[in-house]
C-alpha positions in Angstrom: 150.9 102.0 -119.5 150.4 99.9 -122.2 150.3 102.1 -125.4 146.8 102.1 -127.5 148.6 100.6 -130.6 150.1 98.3 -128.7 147.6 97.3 -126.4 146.2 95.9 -129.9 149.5 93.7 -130.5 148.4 92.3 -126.7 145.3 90.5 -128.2 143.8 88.3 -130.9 140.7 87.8 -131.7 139.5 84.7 -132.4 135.7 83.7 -132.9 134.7 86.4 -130.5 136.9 85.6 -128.3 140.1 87.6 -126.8 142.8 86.6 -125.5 145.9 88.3 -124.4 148.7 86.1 -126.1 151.5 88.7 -126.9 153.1 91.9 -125.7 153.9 95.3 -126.0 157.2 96.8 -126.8 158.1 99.7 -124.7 157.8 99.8 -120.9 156.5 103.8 -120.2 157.8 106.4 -117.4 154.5 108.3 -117.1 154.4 112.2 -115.3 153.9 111.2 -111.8 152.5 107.8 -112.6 154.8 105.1 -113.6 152.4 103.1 -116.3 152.3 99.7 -116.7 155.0 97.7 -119.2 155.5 95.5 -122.0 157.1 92.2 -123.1 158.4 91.3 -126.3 159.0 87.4 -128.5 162.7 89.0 -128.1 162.3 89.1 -124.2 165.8 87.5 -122.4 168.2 87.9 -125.8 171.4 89.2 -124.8 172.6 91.7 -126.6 176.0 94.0 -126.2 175.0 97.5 -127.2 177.7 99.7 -126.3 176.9 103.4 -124.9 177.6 105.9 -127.5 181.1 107.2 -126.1 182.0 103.7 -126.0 182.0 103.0 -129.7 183.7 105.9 -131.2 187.3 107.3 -130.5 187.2 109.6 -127.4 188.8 112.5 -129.3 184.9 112.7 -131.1 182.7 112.3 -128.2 181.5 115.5 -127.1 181.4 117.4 -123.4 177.5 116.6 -123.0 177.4 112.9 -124.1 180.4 112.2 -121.7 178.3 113.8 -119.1 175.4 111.5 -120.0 177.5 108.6 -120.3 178.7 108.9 -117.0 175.8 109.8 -115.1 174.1 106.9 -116.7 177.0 104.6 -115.3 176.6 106.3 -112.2 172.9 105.4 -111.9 173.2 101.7 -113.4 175.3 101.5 -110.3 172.4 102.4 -107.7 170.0 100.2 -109.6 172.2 97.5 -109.5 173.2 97.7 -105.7 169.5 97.6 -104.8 168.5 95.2 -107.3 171.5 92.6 -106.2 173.3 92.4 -109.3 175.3 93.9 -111.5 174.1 94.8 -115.5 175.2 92.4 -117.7 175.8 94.9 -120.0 175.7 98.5 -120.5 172.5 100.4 -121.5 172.3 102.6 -124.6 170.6 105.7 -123.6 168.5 108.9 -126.1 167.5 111.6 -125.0 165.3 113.6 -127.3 163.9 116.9 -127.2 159.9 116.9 -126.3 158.8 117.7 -129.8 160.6 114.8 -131.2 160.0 112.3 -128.2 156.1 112.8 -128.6 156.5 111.8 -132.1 158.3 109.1 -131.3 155.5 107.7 -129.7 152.6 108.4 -132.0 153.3 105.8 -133.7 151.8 103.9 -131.2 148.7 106.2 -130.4 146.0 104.6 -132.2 142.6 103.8 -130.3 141.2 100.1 -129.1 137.7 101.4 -130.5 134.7 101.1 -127.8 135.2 100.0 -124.4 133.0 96.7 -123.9 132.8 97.3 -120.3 131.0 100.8 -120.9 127.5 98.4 -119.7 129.4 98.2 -116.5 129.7 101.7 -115.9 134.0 101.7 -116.7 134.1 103.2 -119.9 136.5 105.9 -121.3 137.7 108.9 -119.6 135.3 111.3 -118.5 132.6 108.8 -117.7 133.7 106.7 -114.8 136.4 104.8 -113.3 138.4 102.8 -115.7 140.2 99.9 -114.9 142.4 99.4 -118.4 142.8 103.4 -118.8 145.7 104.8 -121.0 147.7 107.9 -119.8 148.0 110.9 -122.5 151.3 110.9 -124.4 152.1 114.0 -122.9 152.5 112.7 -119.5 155.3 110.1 -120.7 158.7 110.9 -119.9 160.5 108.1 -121.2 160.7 104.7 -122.2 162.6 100.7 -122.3 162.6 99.5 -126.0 162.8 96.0 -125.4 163.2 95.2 -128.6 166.1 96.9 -129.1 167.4 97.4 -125.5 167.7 100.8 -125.2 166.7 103.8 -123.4 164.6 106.9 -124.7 163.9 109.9 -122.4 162.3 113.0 -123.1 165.3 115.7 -122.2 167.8 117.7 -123.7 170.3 117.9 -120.8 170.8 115.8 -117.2 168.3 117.2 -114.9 167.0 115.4 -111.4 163.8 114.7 -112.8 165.4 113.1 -116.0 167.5 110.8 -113.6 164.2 110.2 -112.2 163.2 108.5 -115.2 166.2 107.0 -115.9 166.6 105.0 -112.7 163.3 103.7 -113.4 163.7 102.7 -116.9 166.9 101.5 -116.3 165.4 99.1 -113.6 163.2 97.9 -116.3 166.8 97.0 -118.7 168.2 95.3 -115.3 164.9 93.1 -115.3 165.4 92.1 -119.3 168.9 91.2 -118.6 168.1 89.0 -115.5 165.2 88.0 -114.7 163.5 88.1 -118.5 160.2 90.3 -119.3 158.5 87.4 -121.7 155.1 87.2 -119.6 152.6 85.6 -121.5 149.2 86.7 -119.8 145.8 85.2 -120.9 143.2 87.8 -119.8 143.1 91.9 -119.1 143.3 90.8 -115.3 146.4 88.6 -115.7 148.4 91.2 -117.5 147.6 94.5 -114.8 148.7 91.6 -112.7 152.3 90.8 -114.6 152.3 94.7 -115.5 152.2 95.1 -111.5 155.0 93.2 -110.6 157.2 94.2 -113.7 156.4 98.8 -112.4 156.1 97.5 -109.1 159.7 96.4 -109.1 161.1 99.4 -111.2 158.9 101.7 -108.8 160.4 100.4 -106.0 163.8 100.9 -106.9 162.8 104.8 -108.2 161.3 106.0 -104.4 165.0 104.4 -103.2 166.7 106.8 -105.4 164.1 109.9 -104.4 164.8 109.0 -100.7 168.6 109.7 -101.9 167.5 113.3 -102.6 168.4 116.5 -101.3 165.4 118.1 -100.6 166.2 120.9 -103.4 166.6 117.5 -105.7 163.8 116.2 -104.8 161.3 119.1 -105.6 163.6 119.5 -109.3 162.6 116.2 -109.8 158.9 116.0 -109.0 156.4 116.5 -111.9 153.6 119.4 -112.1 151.2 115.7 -112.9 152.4 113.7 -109.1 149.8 113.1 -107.2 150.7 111.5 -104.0 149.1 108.0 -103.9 150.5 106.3 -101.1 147.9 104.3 -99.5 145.0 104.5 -102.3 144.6 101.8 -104.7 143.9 103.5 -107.7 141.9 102.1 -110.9 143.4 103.2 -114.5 147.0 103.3 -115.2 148.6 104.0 -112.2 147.4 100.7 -110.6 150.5 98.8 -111.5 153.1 101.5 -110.0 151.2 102.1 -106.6 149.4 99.0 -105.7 152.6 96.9 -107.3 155.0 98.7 -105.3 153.1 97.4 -102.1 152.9 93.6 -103.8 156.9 93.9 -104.3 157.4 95.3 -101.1 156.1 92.4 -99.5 157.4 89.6 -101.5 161.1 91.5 -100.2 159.7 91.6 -96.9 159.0 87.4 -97.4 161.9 86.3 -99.3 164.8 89.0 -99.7 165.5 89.7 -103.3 165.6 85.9 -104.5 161.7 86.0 -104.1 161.2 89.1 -105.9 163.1 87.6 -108.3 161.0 84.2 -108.7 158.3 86.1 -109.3 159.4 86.9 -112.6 159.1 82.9 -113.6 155.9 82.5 -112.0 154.2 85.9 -111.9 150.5 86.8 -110.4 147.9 85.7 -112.4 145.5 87.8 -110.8 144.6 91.2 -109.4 143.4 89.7 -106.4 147.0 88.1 -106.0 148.5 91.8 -106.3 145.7 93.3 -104.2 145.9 90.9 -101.3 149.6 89.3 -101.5 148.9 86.9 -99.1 147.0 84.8 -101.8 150.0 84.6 -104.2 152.3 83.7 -101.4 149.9 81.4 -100.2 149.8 79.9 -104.0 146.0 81.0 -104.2 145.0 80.7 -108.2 142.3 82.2 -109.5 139.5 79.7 -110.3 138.7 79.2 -113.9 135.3 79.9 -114.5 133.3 78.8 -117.4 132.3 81.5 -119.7 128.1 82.4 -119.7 126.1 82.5 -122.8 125.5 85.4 -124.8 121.5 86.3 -125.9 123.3 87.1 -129.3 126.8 87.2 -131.2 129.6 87.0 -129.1 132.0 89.9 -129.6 134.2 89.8 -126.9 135.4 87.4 -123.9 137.7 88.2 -120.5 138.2 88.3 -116.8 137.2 91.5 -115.2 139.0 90.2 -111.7 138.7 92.2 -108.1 140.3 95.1 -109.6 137.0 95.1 -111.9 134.4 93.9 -109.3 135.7 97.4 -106.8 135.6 99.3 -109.7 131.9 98.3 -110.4 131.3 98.3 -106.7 132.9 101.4 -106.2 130.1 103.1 -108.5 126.9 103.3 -106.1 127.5 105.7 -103.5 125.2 103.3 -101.5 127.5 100.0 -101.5 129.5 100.0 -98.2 132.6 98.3 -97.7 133.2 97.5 -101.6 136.7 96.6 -100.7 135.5 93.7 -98.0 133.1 92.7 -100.8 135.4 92.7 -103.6 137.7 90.4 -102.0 135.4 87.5 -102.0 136.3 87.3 -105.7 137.4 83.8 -106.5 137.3 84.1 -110.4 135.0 85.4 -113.4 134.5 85.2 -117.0 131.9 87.9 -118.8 130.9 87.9 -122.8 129.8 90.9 -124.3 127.0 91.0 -127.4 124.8 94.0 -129.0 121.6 93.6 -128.3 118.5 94.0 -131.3 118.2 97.4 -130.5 121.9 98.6 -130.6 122.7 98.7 -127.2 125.8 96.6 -125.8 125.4 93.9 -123.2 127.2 92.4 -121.1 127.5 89.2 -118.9 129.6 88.1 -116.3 130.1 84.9 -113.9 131.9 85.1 -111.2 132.7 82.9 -108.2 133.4 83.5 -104.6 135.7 82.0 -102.3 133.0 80.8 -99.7 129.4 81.1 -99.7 129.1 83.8 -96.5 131.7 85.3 -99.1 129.2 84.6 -102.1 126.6 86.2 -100.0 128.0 89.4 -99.1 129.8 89.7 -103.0 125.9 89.1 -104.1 124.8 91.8 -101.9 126.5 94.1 -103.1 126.2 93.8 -106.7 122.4 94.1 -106.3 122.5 97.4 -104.3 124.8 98.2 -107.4 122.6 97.0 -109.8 119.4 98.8 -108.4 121.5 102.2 -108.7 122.8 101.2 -112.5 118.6 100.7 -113.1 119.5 98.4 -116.3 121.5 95.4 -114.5 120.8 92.4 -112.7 122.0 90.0 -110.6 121.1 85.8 -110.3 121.9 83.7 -107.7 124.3 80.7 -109.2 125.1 77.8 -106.6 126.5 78.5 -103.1 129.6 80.0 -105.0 128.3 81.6 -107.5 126.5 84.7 -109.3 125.7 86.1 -112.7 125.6 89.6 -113.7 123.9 91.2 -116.7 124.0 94.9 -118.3 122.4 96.7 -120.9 123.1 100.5 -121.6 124.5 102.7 -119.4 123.5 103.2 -116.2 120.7 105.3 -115.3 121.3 105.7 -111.8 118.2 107.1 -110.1 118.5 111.0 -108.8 121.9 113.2 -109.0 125.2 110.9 -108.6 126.0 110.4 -105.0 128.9 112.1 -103.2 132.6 111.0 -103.7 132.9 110.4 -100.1 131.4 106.8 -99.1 127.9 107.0 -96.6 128.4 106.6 -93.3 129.1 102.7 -92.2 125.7 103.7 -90.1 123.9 103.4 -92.8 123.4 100.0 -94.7 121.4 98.7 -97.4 118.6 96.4 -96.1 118.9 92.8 -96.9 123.0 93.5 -97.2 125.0 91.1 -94.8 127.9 92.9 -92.9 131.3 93.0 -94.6 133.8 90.4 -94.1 136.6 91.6 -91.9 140.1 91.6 -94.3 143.7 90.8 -92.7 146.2 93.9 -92.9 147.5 94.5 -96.1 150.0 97.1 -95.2 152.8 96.6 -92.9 153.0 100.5 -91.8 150.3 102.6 -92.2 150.3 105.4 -95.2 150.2 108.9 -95.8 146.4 109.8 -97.1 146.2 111.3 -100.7 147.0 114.8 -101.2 143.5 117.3 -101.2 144.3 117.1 -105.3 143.1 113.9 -105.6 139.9 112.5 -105.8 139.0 109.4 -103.6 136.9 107.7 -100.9 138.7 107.5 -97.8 138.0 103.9 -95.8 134.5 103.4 -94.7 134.7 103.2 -91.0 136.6 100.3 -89.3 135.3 97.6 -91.6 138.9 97.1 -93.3 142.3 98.1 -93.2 142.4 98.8 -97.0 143.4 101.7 -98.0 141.0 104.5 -99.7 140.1 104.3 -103.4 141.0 107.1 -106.1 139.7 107.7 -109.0 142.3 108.7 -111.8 139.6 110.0 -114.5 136.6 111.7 -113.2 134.7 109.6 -111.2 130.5 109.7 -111.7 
């Protein structure tokens, strides 16, 4: 995940309006969810830092930094051999104890300030799903300094979890040598998009190691906070590890290495693209949509994408098939304003890729709205549709079950969901009974089910 302070250094404001112009500067290893990365103006320099034992006479390096030395060596060797290449240079690598690795990191721990998609029903923890959440501090185990090219991992001593983290990490120093990690994304959407490929990648190259794993190995290196999310697309911070691992997997499975590779020059620009990988190989750009006027002061401006749209969707226990209806998404832009009263607004347009698509999306987002009780939906062109929200959502009786209705049941007025192309070449373990999710309404799609990572409402 992206760090609170510097998921600040991301954007700049500018006449209400934000845009993601910069990045962050260390790439996080997360407790059993791999968050998403950062980029720095320093992305692609080469630099030749030397391991420790390297750089001073052997007779002073001790027993235990040998050891780390070489099972670092040992490791950049794995990541190399499944990444293709070989490091261009060694990787310095610190290992901290916890105390001192936590504070290492609050310096970075400072809040955004309110959500201004809370009228939407994704604000903070604890009050719905979220689709730009950050993972405690607690729950990171390590991180790439890109700035400075080096390693830091919370540890004392070699353990299988800590070469957990170090294979993934280290994927992350293989990708600033070769392929560069200067993405420059323009909305939220575009950089959970970039931040998919860049965890998908290292995430990828971390389950080959585990698969490596005697089974006693394998448990020592698990974490009390895994939660197995094969086949679930989650919202929140996980999003780039699982759902990018699957977008990786198939550039591979298209193109070998050399096409996992491109991607790092011309990365998705969307979470549609990551979502449904067919529409980045097939070059499908999201559409650019105009941004819709404010009834006040603008005080903020982005893309909420088809992550954003399910997440919304995902909301009214009486919206079926939110993943069919999701993928009709074609592009948005909302605004956000405080109303005279105090409360916050906001207002989206977004476009469809065809109008049956339009339709259904429509559909949807009005049985939504009718449970949020303070939203509404308009009707723009064959293509098009514009949602408003004021307040939270007062949602009318006690919040519906996790579990989606049966397909049986449907909304009147709501057309049937558009059928959806396998995403997954081999089908997927469920989620373990920990987790909290809605497994896949009927046989209206092959996507997988959707988890929540915070509590869902």
């Amino acid at each position: 995940m992206i760090t609170d302070g510097a998921a600040r250094r991301l954007r700049a404001s500018s006449a209400g309006a934000r845009r993601v112009v910069g990045a962050a500067t260390a790439l996080l290893f997360l407790s059993g969810i791999v968050g998403v990365g950062s980029h720095s103006e320093t992305a692609g320099r080469r630099h030749q830092l030397p391991r420790l034992a390297a750089s001073i006479p052997l007779a002073l390096v001790s027993p235990e930094q040998a050891a780390v030395d070489s099972e670092v060596s040992r490791l950049e060797t794995f990541v190399a051999g499944v990444r293709g290449k070989p490091f261009v240079h060694e990787v310095p690598v610190e290992l901290l104890a916890p105390d001192q690795f936590v504070a290492r990191l609050h310096d970075d721990s400072s809040g955004d300030g309110p959500d201004p998609l809370a009228p939407l029903g994704l604000s903070g923890a604890g009050k719905g799903p979220t689709i730009r959440g950050h993972a405690p501090l607690d729950q990171v185990e390590g991180f790439y300094d890109v700035l400075w090219h080096r390693l830091v991992v919370k540890g004392v001593e070699i353990t299988p979890a800590v070469r957990r983290v170090l294979v993934h990490e280290l994927t992350h120093a293989w990708q600033d040598q070769h392929v560069g990690l200067g993405l420059r994304p323009e909305s939220s959407d575009q950089a959970m998009a970039e931040l998919s490929l860049v965890e998908g990648d290292a995430a990828r190259v971390e389950r080959r190691w585990v698969a490596t794993l005697s089974a006693e190995d394998r448990a020592q290196a698990s974490s009390p906070n895994d939660t197995n999310l094969d086949g679930v697309i989650p919202f929140g911070p996980a999003f780039p590890y699982v759902v990018g691992q699957v977008f990786v997997s198939r550039l591979v499975l298209a193109g070998g290495l050399s096409r996992l590779d491109g991607a790092f020059a011309s990365p998705p620009m969307s979470t549609a693209q990551v979502l449904e990988p067919e529409r980045y190989l097939r070059g499908d750009k999201p559409v650019t949509v105009a941004r819709p006027d404010p009834d006040g002061s603008a005080t903020d401006e982005d893309v909420l994408g088809e992550l954003g749209v399910l997440a919304v969707l995902h909301q009214a226990p009486d919206v079926l098939d939110a993943y069919g209806m999701a993928s009709a998404w074609a592009g948005d832009r909302y605004v956000t304003w405080t109303r005279h009263d105090g409360l916050p607004c906001i207002r989206d347009r977004i476009v469809a890729t065809a109008p049956d698509q339009a339709s259904v999306l429509r559909n949807g987002l009005a049985t939504w709205a009718a449970w949020h009780g303070a939203a509404s939906v308009v009707q723009e062109g064959p293509l098009g549709m514009v949602v408003t929200s004021c307040g939270s959502a007062h949602p009318p009786g006690p919040p519906g079950p996790a579990a989606s209705p049966s397909a049986t049941v449907r909304p009147a007025g709501v057309a049937p969901p558009v059928q959806l192309s396998p995403q997954y070449p081999t089908p997927m373990p469920r989620p373990s009974s920990a987790s909290t999710y809605l497994p896949p309404p009927s046989t209206t799609t092959t996507r997988p089910p959707l988890i929540c990572l915070q509590r869902c409402p």
